[in-house]
C-alpha positions, 0 to 999 in steps of 0.5 A: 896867722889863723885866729885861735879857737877856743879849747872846746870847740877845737875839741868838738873839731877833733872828735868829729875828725877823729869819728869821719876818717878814722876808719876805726870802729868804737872802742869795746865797752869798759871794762867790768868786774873786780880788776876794772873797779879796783883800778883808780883813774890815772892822770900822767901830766908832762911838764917839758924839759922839767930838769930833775934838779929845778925842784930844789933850785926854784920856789916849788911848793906844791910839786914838792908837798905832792912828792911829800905826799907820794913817791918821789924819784930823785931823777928819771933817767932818760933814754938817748937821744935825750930829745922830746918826742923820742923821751915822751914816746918811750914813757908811753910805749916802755921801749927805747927809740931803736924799738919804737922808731921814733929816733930823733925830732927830725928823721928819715925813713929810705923805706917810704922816701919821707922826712919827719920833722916837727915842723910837718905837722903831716907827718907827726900825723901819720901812723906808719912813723910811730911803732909800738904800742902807746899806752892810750892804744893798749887802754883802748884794746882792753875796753878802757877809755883814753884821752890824750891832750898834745902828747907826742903820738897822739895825733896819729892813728896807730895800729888803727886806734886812737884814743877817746879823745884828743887834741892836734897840738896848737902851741898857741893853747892856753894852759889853764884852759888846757888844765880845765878841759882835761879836769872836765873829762873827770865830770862825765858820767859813769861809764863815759869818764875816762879811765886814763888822762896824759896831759901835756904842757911845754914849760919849762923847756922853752924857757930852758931853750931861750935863756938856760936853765940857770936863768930867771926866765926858767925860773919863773916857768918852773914857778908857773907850771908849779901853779898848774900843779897845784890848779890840777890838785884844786880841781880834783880836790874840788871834784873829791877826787884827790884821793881816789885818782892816780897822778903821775908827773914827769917830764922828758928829759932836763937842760944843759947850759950853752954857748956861742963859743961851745960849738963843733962845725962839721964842715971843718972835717968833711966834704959835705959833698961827701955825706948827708947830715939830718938834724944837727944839734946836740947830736947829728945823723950821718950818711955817708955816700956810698964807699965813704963811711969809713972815711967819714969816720976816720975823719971824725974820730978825734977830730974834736976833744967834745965830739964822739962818733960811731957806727950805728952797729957800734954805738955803746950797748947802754945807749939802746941806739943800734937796732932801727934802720932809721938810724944813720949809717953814723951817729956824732954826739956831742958833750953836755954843753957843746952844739954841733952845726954842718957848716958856719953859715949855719952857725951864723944863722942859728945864732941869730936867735939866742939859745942858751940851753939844749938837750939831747945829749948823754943819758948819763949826764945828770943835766939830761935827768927828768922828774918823777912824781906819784900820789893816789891810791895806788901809791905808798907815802913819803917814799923815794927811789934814788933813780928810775929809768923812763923804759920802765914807764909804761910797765906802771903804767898798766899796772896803775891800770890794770892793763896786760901790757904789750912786749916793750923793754922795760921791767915792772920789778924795777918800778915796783917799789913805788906801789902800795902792797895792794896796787902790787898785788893787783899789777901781780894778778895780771899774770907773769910780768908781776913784781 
């Protein structure tokens, strides 16, 4: 294993990458007049896997008083499948993965013969994958200043821009180092400090992966990412700056309790000769070879009580999953709780290594639903909305910012609420996707 780099200068690295290949000319000057100076700085930071309900469930102090402080939504609805890299890409674009392409943690594209995977570090690079406009693009294009630590995207050069700065995901990253170095951005000068900050951190999701979301493991990430909350809350407070900037706090989708004995093994009911599956888990995508997709259907239709499965053109219209050609011919999506696997050697093997919690399931299933947190100037007091959707983001988003936002899925109107009449009014003056 390489030896670890320290933060700054794994930063120093990334910038003189980004600068050396990226082709892309520096951002516009920031921009100035009356909009520019009414629009606070903005701080989104992501706690992974955060369930809506672990709030309540665990010692959460300083999240809680923040929400107190704030506004607060009971639950983020999440958008399907309800995995991380589609969920943190639709909070920063305002579109849901059938428009943003970003259709599951491991994907194809026929059109340039390639796989996407977490694991092809490669290929989580390269722009052609992520479609859309992320926020940190659309901030850049208006002359504002972005910088994005491990959000999913943020690696690649998207539309021939990247943000200000950024950091290649290193899972080995300490988190309090992360917190600092995203606090420090906040020391640079006028003119040079960032307009808009998304940090990323990956608790609470592996200890929901490794031991459920019940168990005292997440427990104990749930109180340490609370800890880093209230770090962040030091550090601007410390800065004078608690006040005056804008702190978004969410999470991508929730966690489901597994099983061993709650799993659905494909091979049971197909030729797998007869059909290619990518990324089975909580749900699968299914190519059937040519002539066998209705067979393939009939043959999985019923087959099992936990299983559904449809064509891409007949997925349910509240899941948002028909439109992008990465989405197989055939989708299968298990219940909340239940596991999918092509064969039960697989089974076997996966099993080796415990998992006690999943995700990727319905939207609708509460266990899938995320968090959302809002304090600073731009935000009203002690207020709460029962449920926002997560396509509705990005559309805040811009308004905190003062951003005419690109064409997504989402509606300002439905997040308004949130807003102190005066950052409504500003998101108004930005024309006709007013609240």
């Amino acid at each position: 294993m390489l030896r670890r780099l320290p933060i700054a200068l794994l930063l120093f690295a990334a910038l003189a990458f980004g600068c050396a290949h990226s082709g892309v000319a520096p951002a516009p000057a920031p921009v100035s007049g009356p909009e520019a100076a009414a629009a606070p700085p903005l701080i989104v930071v992501s706690f992974d896997g955060f369930r809506w309900d672990y709030l309540d469930l665990y010692p959460t102090p300083n999240l809680r008083r923040l929400a107190r402080e704030g506004v607060h939504a009971e639950r983020l609805l999440p958008s399907f499948p309800t995995k991380t890299f589609p969920n943190h890409y639709t909070l920063v674009t305002g579109l849901y993965p059938e428009h943003h392409g970003i259709v599951s943690n491991t994907m194809g594209d026929e059109r340039f013969q390639a796989l996407f995977s977490l694991s092809i570090r490669e290929e989580v690079g390269a722009g052609r994958w992520w479609e859309g406009e992320p926020i940190w693009v659309t901030a850049e294009r208006q002359g504002r200043i972005a910088t994005v630590f491990f959000w999913p995207g943020s690696e690649a050069e998207i539309q021939g821009i990247r943000p200000t700065f950024w950091m290649p995901y290193d899972p080995e990253a300490d988190d309090v180092e992360r917190l600092e170095q995203a606090l420090s951005w906040l020391d640079r000068p006028e003119g040079e400090r960032p307009d808009l900050i998304l940090i990323y951190f990956d608790e609470p999701d592996g200890a929901g992966h490794r031991s459920g979301p019940l168990s005292d493991e997440t427990r104990e990430q749930v109180v340490r990412v609370d800890g880093l909350a209230a770090r962040l809350r030091a550090g601007l407070e410390a800065r004078g700056l608690f006040d005056a900037v804008d702190l978004l706090v969410v999470s991508d989708h929730g966690m489901a309790e597994v099983a061993p004995e709650r799993t659905i093994v494909l091979e049971e009911y197909l030729d797998l000769d007869e059909v290619r599956v990518l990324d089975p888990s909580t749900m699968a995508l299914l190519w059937p070879a040519p002539g066998q997709l209705d067979a393939t259907l009939a043959a999985l239709s019923g087959a099992h009580p936990h299983l559904h499965v449809a064509r891409r053109e007949e997925m349910p219209e509240r899941l948002h999953y028909r439109a992008h050609p990465r989405i197989a011919p055939l989708v299968a999506w298990a219940d909340p709780g239940w596991l999918i696997y092509t064969t039960h050697a697989e089974r076997e093997r996966r099993q080796q290594s415990v998992t006690r919690g999943n995700h990727g399931y319905d939207p609708a299933a509460p266990e899938m639903h995320a968090i959302l947190i809002g304090h600073g100037p731009s935000f009203r007091r002690d207020f709460t909305l029962p449920a926002v959707e997560n396509v509705d983001l990005y559309e805040l988003l811009c308004a905190l910012l003062g951003l005419e936002p690109a064409p997504n899925d989402g509606d300002l109107a439905r997040v308004a609420p949130l807003l102190t009449p005066e950052a409504a009014a500003r998101a108004a003056s930005r024309g006709d996707r007013a609240p």
